[in-house]
Structures are given as structure tokens and as C-alpha cells.
C-alpha positions in Angstrom: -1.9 -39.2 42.8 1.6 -37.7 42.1 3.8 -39.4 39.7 6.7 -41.0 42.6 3.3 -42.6 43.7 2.1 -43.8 40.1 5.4 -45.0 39.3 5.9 -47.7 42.4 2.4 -48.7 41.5 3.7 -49.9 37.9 6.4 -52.0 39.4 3.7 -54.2 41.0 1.2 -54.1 38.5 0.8 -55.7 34.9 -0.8 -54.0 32.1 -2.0 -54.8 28.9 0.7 -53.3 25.8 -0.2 -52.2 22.8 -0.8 -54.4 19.3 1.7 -53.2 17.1 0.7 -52.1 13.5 2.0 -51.5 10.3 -1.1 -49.9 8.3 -0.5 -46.8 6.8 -2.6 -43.8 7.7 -2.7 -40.0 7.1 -0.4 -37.9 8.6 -2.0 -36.0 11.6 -1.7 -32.6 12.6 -0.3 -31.1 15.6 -2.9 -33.1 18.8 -5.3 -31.4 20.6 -8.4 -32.4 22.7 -11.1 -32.9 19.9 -14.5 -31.0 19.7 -17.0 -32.7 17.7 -20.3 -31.9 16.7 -21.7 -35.5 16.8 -20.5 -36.1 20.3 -22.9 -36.9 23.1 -21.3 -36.4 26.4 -22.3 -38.8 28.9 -18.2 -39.4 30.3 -15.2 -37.4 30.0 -12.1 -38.9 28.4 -8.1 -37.5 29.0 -4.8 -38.8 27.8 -2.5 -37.9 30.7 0.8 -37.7 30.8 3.3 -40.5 32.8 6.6 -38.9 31.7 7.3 -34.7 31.9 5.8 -33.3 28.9 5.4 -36.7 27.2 9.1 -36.4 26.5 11.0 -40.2 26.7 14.5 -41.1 26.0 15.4 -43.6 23.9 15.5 -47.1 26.1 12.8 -46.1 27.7 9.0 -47.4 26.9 6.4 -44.5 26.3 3.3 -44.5 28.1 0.3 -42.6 28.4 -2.4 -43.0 31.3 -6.2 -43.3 29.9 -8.9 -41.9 31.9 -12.6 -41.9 31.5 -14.9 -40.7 34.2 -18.7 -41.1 33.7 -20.6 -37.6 33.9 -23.9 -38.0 33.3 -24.8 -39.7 36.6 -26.1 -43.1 35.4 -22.6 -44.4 34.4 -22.6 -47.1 31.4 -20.9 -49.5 29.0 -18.2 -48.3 26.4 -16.1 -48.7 24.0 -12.2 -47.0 24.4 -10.4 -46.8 21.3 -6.8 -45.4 20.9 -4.5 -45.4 17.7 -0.9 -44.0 18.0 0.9 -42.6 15.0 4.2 -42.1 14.1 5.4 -38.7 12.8 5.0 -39.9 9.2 1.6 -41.4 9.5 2.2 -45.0 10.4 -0.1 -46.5 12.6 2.5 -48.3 15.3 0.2 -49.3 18.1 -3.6 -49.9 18.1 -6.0 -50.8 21.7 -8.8 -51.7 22.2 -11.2 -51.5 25.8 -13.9 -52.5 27.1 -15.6 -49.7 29.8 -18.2 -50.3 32.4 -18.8 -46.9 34.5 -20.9 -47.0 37.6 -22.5 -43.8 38.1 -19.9 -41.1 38.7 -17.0 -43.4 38.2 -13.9 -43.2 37.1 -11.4 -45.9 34.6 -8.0 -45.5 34.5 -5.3 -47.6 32.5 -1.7 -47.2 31.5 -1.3 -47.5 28.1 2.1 -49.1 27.2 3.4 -47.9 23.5 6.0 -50.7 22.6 8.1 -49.1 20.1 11.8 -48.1 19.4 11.4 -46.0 16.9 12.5 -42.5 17.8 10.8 -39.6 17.3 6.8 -38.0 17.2 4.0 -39.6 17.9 0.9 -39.0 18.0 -2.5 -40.8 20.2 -6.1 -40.3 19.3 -8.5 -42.1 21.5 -12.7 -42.2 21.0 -15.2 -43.2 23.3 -18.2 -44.6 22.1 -21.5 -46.2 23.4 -22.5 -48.7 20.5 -22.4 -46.6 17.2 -22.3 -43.0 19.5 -19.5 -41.0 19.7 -19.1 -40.1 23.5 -15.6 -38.1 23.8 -12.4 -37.9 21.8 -9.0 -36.8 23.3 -5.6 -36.8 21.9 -2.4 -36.3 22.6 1.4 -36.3 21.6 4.7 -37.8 22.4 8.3 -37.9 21.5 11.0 -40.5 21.9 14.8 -38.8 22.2 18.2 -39.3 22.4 19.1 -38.0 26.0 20.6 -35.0 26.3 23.9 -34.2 27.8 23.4 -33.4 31.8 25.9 -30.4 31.8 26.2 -26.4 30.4 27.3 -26.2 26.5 28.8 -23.0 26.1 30.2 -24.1 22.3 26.8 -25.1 21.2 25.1 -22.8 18.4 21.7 -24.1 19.0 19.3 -21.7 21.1 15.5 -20.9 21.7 13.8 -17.7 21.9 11.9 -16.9 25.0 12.4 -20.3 26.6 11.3 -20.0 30.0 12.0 -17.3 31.7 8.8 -14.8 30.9 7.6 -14.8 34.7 4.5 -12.1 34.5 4.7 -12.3 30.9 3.5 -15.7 28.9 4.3 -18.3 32.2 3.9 -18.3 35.6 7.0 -19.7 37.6 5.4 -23.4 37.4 5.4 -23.1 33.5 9.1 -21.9 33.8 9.8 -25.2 35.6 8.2 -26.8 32.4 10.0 -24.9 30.0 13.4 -25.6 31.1 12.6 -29.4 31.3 11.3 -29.3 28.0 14.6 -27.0 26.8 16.9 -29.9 28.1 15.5 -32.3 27.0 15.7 -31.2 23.2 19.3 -30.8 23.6 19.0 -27.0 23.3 22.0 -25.5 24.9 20.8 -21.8 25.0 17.5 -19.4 25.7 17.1 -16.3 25.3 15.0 -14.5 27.9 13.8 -11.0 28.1 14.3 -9.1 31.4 12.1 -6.3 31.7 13.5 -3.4 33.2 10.1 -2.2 34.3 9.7 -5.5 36.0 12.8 -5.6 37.8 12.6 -2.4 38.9 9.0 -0.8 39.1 9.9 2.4 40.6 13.5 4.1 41.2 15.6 1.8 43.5 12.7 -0.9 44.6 14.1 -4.2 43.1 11.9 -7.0 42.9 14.0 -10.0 41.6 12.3 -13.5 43.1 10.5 -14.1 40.2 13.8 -13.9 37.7 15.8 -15.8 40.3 13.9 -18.6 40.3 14.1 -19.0 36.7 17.6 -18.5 37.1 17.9 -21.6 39.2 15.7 -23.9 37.0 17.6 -22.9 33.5 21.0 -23.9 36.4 18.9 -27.3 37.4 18.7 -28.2 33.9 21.9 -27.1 32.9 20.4 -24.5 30.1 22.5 -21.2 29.6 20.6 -18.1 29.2 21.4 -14.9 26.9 19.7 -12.2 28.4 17.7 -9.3 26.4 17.4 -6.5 28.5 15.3 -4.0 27.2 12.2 -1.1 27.3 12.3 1.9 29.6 10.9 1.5 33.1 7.5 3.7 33.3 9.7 6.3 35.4 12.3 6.7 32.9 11.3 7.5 29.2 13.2 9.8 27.4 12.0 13.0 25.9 10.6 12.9 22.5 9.6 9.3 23.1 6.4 9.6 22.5 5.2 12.8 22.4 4.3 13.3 25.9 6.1 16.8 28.0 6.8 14.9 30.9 9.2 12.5 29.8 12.6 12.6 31.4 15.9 14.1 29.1 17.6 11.6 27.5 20.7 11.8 29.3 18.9 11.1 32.5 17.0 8.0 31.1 20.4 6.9 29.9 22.2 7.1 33.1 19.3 4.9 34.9 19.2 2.6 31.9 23.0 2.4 32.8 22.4 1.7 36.1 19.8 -1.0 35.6 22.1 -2.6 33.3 24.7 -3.1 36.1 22.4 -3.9 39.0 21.1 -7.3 36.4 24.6 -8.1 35.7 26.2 -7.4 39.1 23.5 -10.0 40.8 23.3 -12.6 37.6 26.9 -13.1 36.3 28.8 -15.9 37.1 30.1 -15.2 40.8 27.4 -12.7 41.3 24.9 -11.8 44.0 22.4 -14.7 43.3 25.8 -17.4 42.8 27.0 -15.9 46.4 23.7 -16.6 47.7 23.0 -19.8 46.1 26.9 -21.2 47.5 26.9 -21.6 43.7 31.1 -22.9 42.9 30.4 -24.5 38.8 30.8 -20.7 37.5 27.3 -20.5 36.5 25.6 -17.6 35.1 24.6 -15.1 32.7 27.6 -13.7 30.9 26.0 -12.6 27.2 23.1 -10.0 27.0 21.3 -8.7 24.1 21.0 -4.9 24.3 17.1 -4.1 23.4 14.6 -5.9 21.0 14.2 -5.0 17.5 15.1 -1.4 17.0 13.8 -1.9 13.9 10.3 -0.8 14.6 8.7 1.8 16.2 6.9 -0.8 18.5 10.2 -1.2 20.2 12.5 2.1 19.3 10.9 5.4 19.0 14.6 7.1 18.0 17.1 6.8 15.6 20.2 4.7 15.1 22.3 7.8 17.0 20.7 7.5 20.1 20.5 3.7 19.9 24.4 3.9 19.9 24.2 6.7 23.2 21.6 3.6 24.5 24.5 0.6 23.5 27.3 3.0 24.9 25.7 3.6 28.3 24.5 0.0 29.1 28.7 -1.6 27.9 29.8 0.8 30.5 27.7 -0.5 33.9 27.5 -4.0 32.2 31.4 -4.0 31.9 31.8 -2.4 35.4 29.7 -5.1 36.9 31.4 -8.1 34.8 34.8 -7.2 32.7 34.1 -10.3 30.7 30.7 -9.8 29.7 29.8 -10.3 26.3 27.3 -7.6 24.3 25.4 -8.2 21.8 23.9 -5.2 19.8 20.6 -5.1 18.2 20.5 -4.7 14.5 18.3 -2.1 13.1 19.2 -2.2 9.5 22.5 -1.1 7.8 21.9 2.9 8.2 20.4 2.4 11.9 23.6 0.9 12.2 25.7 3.0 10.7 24.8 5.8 12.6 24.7 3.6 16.1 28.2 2.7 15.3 29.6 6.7 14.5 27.9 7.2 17.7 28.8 3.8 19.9 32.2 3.3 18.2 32.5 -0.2 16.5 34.6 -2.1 20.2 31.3 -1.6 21.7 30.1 -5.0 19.9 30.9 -7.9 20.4 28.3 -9.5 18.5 25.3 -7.9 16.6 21.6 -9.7 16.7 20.2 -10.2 13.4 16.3 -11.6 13.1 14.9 -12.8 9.8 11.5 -14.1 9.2 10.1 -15.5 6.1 7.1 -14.7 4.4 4.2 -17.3 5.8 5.3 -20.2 4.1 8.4 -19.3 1.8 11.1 -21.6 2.0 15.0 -20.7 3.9 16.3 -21.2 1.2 13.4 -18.4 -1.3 14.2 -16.2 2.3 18.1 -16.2 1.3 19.3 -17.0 4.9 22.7 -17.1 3.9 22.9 -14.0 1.3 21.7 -12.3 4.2 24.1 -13.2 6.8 27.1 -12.8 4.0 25.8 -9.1 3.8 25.7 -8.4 7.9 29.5 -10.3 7.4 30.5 -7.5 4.9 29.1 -4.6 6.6 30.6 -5.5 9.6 33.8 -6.2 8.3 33.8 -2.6 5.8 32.8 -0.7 9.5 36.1 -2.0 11.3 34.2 -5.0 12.8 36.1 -8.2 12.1 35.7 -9.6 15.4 31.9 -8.7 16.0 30.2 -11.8 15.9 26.4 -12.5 14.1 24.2 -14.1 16.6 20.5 -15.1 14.8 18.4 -14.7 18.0 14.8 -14.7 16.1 13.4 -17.0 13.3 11.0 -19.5 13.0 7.6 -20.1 11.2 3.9 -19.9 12.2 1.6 -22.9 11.9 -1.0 -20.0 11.5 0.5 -18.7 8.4 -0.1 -21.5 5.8 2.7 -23.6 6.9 2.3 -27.3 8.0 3.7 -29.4 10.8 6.6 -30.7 8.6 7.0 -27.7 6.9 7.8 -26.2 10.5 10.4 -28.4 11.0 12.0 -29.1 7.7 12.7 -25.1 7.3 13.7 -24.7 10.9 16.1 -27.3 10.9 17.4 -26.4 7.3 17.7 -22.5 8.3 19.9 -23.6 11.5 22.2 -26.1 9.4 23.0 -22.9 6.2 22.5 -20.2 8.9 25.8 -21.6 11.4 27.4 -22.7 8.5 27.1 -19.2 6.8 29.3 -18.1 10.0 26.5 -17.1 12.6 27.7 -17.9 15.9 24.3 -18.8 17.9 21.0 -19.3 16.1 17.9 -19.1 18.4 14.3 -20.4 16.9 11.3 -18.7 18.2 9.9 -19.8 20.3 9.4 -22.7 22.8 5.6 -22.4 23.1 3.2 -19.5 22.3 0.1 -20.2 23.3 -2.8 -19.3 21.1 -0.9 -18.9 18.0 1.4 -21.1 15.7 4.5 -20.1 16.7 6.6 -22.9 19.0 7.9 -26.3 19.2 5.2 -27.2 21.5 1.5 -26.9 21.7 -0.6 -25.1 23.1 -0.9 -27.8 25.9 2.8 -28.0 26.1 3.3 -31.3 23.9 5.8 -31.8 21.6 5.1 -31.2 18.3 7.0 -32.7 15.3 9.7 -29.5 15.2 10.4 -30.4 18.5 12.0 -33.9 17.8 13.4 -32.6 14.5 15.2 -30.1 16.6 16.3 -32.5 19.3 17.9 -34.6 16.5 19.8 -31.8 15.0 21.4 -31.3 18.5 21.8 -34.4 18.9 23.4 -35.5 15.4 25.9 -32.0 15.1 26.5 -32.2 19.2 30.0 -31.0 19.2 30.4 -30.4 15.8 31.8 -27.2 14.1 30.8 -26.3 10.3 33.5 -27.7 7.6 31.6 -25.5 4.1 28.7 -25.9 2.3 28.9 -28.7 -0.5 28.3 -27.4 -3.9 25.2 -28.9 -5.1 23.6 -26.8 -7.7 20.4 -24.9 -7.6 18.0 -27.8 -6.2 19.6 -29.6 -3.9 21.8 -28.2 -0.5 24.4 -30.1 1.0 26.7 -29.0 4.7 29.5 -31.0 6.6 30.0 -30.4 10.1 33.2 -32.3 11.7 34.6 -32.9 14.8 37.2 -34.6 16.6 34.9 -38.3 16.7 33.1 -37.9 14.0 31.6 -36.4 10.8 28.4 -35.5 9.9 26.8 -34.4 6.6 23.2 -32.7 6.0 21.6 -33.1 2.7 17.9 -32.3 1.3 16.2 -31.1 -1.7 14.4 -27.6 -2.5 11.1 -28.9 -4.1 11.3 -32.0 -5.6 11.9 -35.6 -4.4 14.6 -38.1 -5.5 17.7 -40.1 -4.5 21.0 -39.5 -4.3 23.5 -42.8 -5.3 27.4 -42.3 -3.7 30.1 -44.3 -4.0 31.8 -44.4 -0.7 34.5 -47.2 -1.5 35.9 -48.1 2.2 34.4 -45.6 3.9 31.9 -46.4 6.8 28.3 -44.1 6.6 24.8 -44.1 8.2 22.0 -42.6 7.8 20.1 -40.9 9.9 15.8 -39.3 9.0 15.0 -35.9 10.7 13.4 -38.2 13.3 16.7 -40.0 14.5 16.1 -42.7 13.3 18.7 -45.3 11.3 17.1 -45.1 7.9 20.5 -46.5 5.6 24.3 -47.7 5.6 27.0 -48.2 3.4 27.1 -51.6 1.6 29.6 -52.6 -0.5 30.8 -49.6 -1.7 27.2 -47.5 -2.4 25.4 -45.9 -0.4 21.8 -44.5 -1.5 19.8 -41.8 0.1 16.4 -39.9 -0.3 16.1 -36.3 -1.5 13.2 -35.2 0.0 12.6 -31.0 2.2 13.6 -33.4 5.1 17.2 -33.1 6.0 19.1 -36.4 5.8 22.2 -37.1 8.1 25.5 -38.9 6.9 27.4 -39.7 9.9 30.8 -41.0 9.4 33.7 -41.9 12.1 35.9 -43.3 9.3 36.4 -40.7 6.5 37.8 -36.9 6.7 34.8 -33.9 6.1 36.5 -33.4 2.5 36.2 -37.0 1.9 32.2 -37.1 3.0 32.0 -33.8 1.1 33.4 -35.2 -2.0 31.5 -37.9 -1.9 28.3 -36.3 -1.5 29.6 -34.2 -4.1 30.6 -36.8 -7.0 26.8 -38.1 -6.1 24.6 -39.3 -8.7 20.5 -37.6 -8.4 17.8 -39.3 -9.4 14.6 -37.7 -10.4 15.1 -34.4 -10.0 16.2 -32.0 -12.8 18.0 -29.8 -13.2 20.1 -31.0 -10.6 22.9 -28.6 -11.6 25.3 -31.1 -10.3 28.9 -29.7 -11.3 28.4 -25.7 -11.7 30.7 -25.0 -8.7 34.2 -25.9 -8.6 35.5 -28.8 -6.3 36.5 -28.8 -2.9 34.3 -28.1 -0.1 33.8 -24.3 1.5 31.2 -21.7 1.9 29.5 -21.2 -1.3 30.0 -17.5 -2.6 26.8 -15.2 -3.2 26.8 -12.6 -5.3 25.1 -10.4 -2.0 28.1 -8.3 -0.4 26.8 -5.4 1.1 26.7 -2.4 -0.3 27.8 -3.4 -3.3 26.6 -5.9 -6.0 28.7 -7.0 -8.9 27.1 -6.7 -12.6 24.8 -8.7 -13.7 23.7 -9.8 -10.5 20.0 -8.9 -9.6 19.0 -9.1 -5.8 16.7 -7.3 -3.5 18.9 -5.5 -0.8 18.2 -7.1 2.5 17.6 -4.3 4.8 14.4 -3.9 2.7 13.0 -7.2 3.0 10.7 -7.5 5.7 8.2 -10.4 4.6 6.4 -11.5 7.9 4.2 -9.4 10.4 5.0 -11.1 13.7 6.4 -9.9 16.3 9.0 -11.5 18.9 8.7 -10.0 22.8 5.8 -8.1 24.2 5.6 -4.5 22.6 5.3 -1.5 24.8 2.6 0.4 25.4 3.0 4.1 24.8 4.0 4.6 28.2 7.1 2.5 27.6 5.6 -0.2 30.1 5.4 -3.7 28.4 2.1 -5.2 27.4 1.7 -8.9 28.1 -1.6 -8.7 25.2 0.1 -7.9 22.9 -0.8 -10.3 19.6 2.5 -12.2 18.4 1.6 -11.6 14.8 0.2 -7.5 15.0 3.7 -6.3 15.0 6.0 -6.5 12.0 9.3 -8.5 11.8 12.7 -7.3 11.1 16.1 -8.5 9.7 19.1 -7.8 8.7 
């Protein structure tokens, strides 16, 4: 039955809702279909979606459709249990049915979730036949703010690998998916590889239908894509690449790599081949592109910063000669890879540089030194004549695989975006959307939310329009950001480790609060205004006072229960903290580790070549080791 069908059946039909509940219960994990050992299978049980990826806007009810169906033949009498859970374990809705099967018969119900609460959620349903276990199922949901139903060009927030890996991790059906699911969080940006040996499998044969229709999904739901193109085509890998005598000279591979480079950007830009075709008029297209992934490695760069910079210098020329206002973006390979890519490139051949950082399993942003990092890209940049080259984070994230838990995932990922654009990067992608088989993503591996999904739809959502005003000084356990725009202003505040409030006297001033889930959690009364310190980001929104007012007043802030606070080491007045990082040099006293050499994670972001230069769609995501600046 397709879901036009479903939905005019709904209108004419009354179902039972759910029994709202307040008991308390243990935070669950990211859903999956259950596999038990004491389950006897005599009926198969599903929670199916009603909405696109379980994904509702707030206003709207959620739903989920029940389904048993008898398999053992004989059919029988059950018992259908289902629980929904809110992102911090609260039970909000409980249900309760009674199940007669004939043989080889199917029941089907739509459950009705009656809550306004926005957020994750979580359903676990059980079958049982008196006392026996006959099937489990589960499944999650998220209630959201909606997004906006047009391009953001100004927005910093991205995702890595979104939807466009035709061939690679999703078939053109999952692209559809992905896009959906990339609007819906309010994510303005993806970053999708184009695979030169993809695109173009032998000398001159172009085969572009799969890439084209991505192109027209990320258009249908208004999501603007950063391009990576990157690996040699199998006919075109330089000498010396690896090891092989029949490799082509470099300056040959170079020239086609030239050539490809134009032929993606002649038929993607805005106005190009594929707009022409499409009678596209909105200016819609790809105008920024990544030139290759992680240099850093010899997984993805078998060379030397040098002729990365001969690479970078041939693809600006046919990427400029197909579109004069392109925008490139250079891979980093570490200060000296740069160095030399820059002697070699000249400095005007960046406009932006990708930086990726990674933390170490489960090691906090903040222990990963997000910010001292970027500050160090700043000052090399600006010591090699590159004021106007931008920093673009277009990798980090943290595996579910590596020790770190659901709300970890979302805490640090929402926390490394707020320091990361505040510390002056100019588009921050997390990877990834959804990996299946490992922990990577914001969904599962059935293409559910999970609970970094909605904390990353209400970042968008609460810093929408929103530029970064400075960091608050807030000592060594606590962090504190504005963000301001022409409306309104928003503050971010959390702790490090421990938990504990934060009292502020606001005087006239007019503040809510806002939980990682969206949700109103706190106002201003009479004056005070109290909120909790916990790793979960909190959000001060204000339309009445100035961002130095709200960043005084979070600064002047009484903490409770956590020490030291260190309330008071950094002068007044709000602006980027200083670090004592500033690449190359370090003043006295001052004891880091530089960060070219920190390389904490083994994960890697796109599919690897093989030796023959030809991408590998087997690749494991975490046999390959990370990079950053």
C-alpha cells in the first residue's frame, strides 16, 4: 500500500492513541530490530514507518504503523506491547494489544504517539504468547523544527558524504533518502565525492546519469553540495605512483586530471550543462569543490606536497576556465606538505584550505583542542601570504564503535561545530550521514535518526542565520559562545566533566532556554535566570539584549557545584579566547603538542584506492588512518 494510499485511509478511520506516561526508565541505545535468544518465532513483528525516515515536524503527531504477521501456519492469540522513550529515558507513551492471527495472517495498526515534546524517541514493541516471547522490533523517531524550504549559502553547517555516493555506499533510491533526511535536519551543505574514474571510465566516455540525478534531488531539497573531486582514473596514474612501469608521466596525468576537472564543472555549475538541460533559472549548482581527499596518507596521495601543488595548479586552471567564480578549496596535508604545495601552487590558488580532525575514540573536543588547532592553520595561513584563504572543516565526527555513547555522539559533535565556527572556520561538515555497518552517522544502520541527528537539527535550527560574536571567557571547566543576528541572540553554554548550574542575573532582559533536544527547558523570572551545566549544550536565546549584554551576563554567572570553576581568569568583554598555539612558534612556558603530529583516530573518510588508483567501495571506514591539521 503506498503512503498517498495509507494516508486517505487515516482521514476515515479512528485509532486508538497512546496512554501517556511519566515513569522513568533507562536510557536506550541507538534502535535496532532485536535478536533474542529466548524468542520462539511463531509471527513476525515490524514497526514501519508513516512519515519519511520517521522524521516529523513539530505540529505534527508521530506515528508508527504495527505489523504482526503469523508464520508458523496455525496463526494464534498474542500479546503486542510497545513503550516509546524519549531521548533522555522517559517513558512518554505505553500500548497495549490484544492479537488474534488466523493462520498466515496479517495485523496491522497505527500507533498514534501523542506528544509535543521535540526531539528523539525511541519504540520497543514485544510479542508474546502468555509468558513466551514471540518477536521484538524497535524502532526510532524524531520530532523537528521544520526546516527552511530554500538554498542557505551563509550557513556553516554541512555533512560529509550526504547522498550523493551512487556506486559507492547508496544506490540512487538511497540518494533520494539521503537528501530528505539532509533537509530535514536543517543541514545546508554536503559534501559529495565525485570519482573521476566513475565519471569517466575510459578516455572521453562520460557516464554522468547517475551524478545527475543526485544533482537534482540535493536541488529538490534545496541542499547545496561542495564537491570533492578526486583519485586518478585507472587510465591515468602518474609515474612513480605506485611502483608499476606503465604508469603515465605526470605531466600527462595532470593535463587529463585538468581536463576532468573542467568537463565536472563546465556541466554542474550554476548555468551549466545539466541547469541548460534541466530549464533550471534559480542559479542552482555546484560552485565550491574540494581538490582531493586527505593527502595526508598514502591511502589517498602517493607523492609529496610539490606535486600536490602541480595537482591543485592544474585542476584551478580548467575549473576556472569552466566557471570564473568557482571557489577551491585545497586539501591540507600538514604544514610542510603545505608548504611545499604552496612554493609550488603559489598561495591565490586557495581560496580555502580543508582541514579534518578526529579525536581519539572517545576524547572529548575540547581534550582534541579544536580550536588551538584551527588558530594554528589561521597563523600559518596568514605567515604564507594567505589572509583571505578560508578554513573549511570538511571531516569530524565520532564512532559509536569506538567507546563513545549515543549522547556522547551528539554532545561532542554539536560542541566541536559551536568552538570550531566560532574559532573562524567558515563551513564545518560532520561525517557522515549514515555508514552502514559501523558507528559512524547521524542515522542508523536502517536509516533512523538517531539522537545526533536531532541534536544537530536543533543547532541549525537555534544559530539559523546567526554569525559568531566570541567565545565567553569561562575558565577551564565550563565553555561559553554567542552567536547574533539581526532578530535575535543566541548563547551556547556546557560543562567539560562535571555537572552543575549556572545562576544569572538578567535584570530586564528577556531569555529562554532551550535543551539539545529543542525543547523550552527555562525563562527569565524576575530578574534570574538559572540553567544546568551538564556535556549537553544549553541555548540562551534572547530578542531583547545585545550579544555583549548576553555575554556579560553569562559571564558575571554564578556556578554551582563544580570547582574549580575558574570563573574570572580572563579579562572582560567578549571575543575569541587567545591560545597559546600559533604556529610555528610557541611562547615560553607554554607546553603543547604541535598539531600536525597529532593523529589520534584510525578511520578513514571516502573510499581508499586500490593500487591501481581505482576506488574501492570495501574498503573498511575505520582501516585507514585520520588526518588533521
Amino acid at each position: 500500500m503506498n503512503i498517498s494510499r495509507f494516508f486517505m485511509m487515516l482521514t476515515r478511520l479512528r485509532f486508538p492513541k497512546f496512554i501517556g506516561g511519566t515513569a522513568q526508565g533507562s536510557c536506550l541505545t541507538s534502535p535496532t530490530n532485536n535478536t533474542r535468544s529466548d524468542i520462539v518465532a511463531t509471527a513476525r513483528l515490524t514497526l514501519n514507518e508513516i512519515a519519511p525516515g520517521n522524521l516529523f515536524e513539530s505540529g505534527q503527531q508521530m506515528a508508527l504503523l504495527e505489523s504482526v504477521q503469523d508464520s508458523s501456519g496455525l496463526g494464534g492469540t498474542y500479546t503486542l506491547s510497545i513503550t516509546v522513550q524519549d531521548a533522555y529515558g522517559t517513558t512518554v507513551a505505553r500500548h497495549t494489544d490484544h492479537v488474534v492471527l488466523t493462520p498466515n495472517g496479517t495485523f496491522s495498526r497505527q500507533i498514534m504517539i501523542d506528544t509535543k515534546k521535540m526531539g528523539w524517541y525511541n519504540a520497543t514493541a514485544m510479542l508474546q504468547s502468555a509468558s513466551t516471547i514471540v518477536a521484538t522490533a524497535s524502532s526510532s523517531l524524531a520530532l523537528l523544527s521544520p526546516p527552511v524550504n530554500r538554498p542557505e549559502p551563509a550557513s556553516p553547517w554541512g555533512i560529509g558524504g550526504g547522498g550523493a555516493w551512487l556506486g559507492i555506499r547508496f544506490d540512487e533510491n538511497g540518494s533520494v533518502r539521503s537528501f530528505q533526511r539532509i533537509h530535514k535536519a536543517g543541514i545546508a551543505w554536503s559534501r559529495e565525492e565525485l570519482f573521476w574514474n566513475n565519471l569517466e571510465p575510459s578516455q572521453g566516455t562520460w557516464h554522468w546519469a547517475a551524478f545527475d540525478a543526485s544533482m537534482l534531488q540535493a536541488r529538490e531539497h534545496h541542499v547545496l553540495i561542495m564537491g570533492l573531486l578526486d583519485y586518478w582514473a585507472s587510465w591515468s596514474i602518474p609515474e612513480g605512483w605506485n611502483g608499476r612501469p606503465d604508469n603515465i608521466d605526470w605531466q600527462t596525468a595532470l593535463s587529463n586530471f585538468n581536463n576532468f576537472c573542467y568537463q565536472v564543472v563546465n556541466r554542474y555549475k550554476p548555468g551549466g550543462v545539466l541547469a541548460r538541460q534541466m530549464g533550471w533559472t534559480d542559479g542552482y549548482g555546484i560552485r565550491y569543490w574540494e581538490i582531493w581527499n586527505e593527502p595526508t596518507t598514502s591511502q589517498y596521495w602517493r607523492s609529496d606536497g610539490a606535486h600536490y601543488g602541480l595537482l591543485l595548479k592544474a585542476a584551478r586552471e580548467g575549473i576556472k576556465r569552466a566557471d570564473p567564480d568557482a571557489f577551491l578549496i585545497g586539501s591540507n596535508g600538514g604544514f610542510d606538505f603545505d608548504h611545499h604545495a604552496i612554493q609550488v601552487a603559489g598561495i591565490t590558488s586557495y581560496d580555502a584550505i580543508a582541514i579534518h580532525i578526529y579525536a581519539s575514540r572517545d576524547t572529548t573536543p575540547e581534550a582534541t583542542n579544536y580550536v588551538q588547532i584551527i588558530q594554528s592553520m589561521r597563523s600559518f595561513l596568514n605567515e604564507n601570504g594567505g589572509q583571505h584563504v578560508e578554513i573549511w572543516l570538511t571531516e569530524t565526527g565520532w564512532d559509536l564503535l569506538q567507546g563513545v555513547s549515543v549522547w556522547d555522539q551528539a554532545n561532542f559533535i554539536v560542541r566541536a561545530q559551536i568552538a570550531s565556527v566560532a574559532a573562524g572556520v567558515a563551513r564545518s561538515f560532520i561525517f557522515t550521514l549514515q555508514y552502514a555497518g559501523e558507528g559512524w552517522g547521524l542515522l542508523n544502520d536502517n536509516g533512523e535518526p538517531r539522537i545526533s541527528y536531532a541534536a544537530y537539527a536543533t543547532l541549525t535550527d537555534q544559530l539559523r542565520g546567526l554569525q559568531p560574536a566570541g567565545e565567553v571567557p569561562m575558565g577551564a571547566a565550563l565553555r561559553a559562545y554567542v552567536y547574533a543576528g539581526d532578530d535575535r541572540v543566541v548563547g551556547t553554554v556546557w560543562s567539560i566533566d562535571q555537572t552543575g548550574k549556572l545562576e544569572m542575573d538578567v535584570e530586564h532582559e528577556e531569555i529562554e532556554v532551550y535543551d539539545l533536544m529543542n525543547n523550552l527547558v527555562g525563562r527569565a523570572c524576575n530578574g534570574h535566570l538559572t540553567v544546568d551545566l551538564t556535556g549537553s549544550p544549553q541555548f540562551l536565546r534572547s530578542r531583547t539584549a545585545s550579544a555583549a549584554r548576553l555575554g556579560q551576563i553569562i559571564r558575571e554567572g554564578r556556578v554551582i557545584s563544580i570547582a574549580p570553576p575558574g570563573i574570572g581568569i580572563a579579562p572582560p568583554g567578549i571575543g575569541i579566547a587567545t591560545y597559546c598555539v600559533s604556529y610555528p612558534y610557541y611562547p615560553a612556558g607554554c607546553t603543547v603538542t604541535p598539531p600536525h603530529s597529532m593523529r589520534p583516530s584510525w578511520h578513514s573518510r571516502a573510499t581508499p584506492p586500490l593500487d591501481n588508483g581505482v576506488p574501492s567501495s570495501s574498503t573498511s571506514k575505520s582501516s585507514v588512518p585520520s588526518t588533521q591539521a
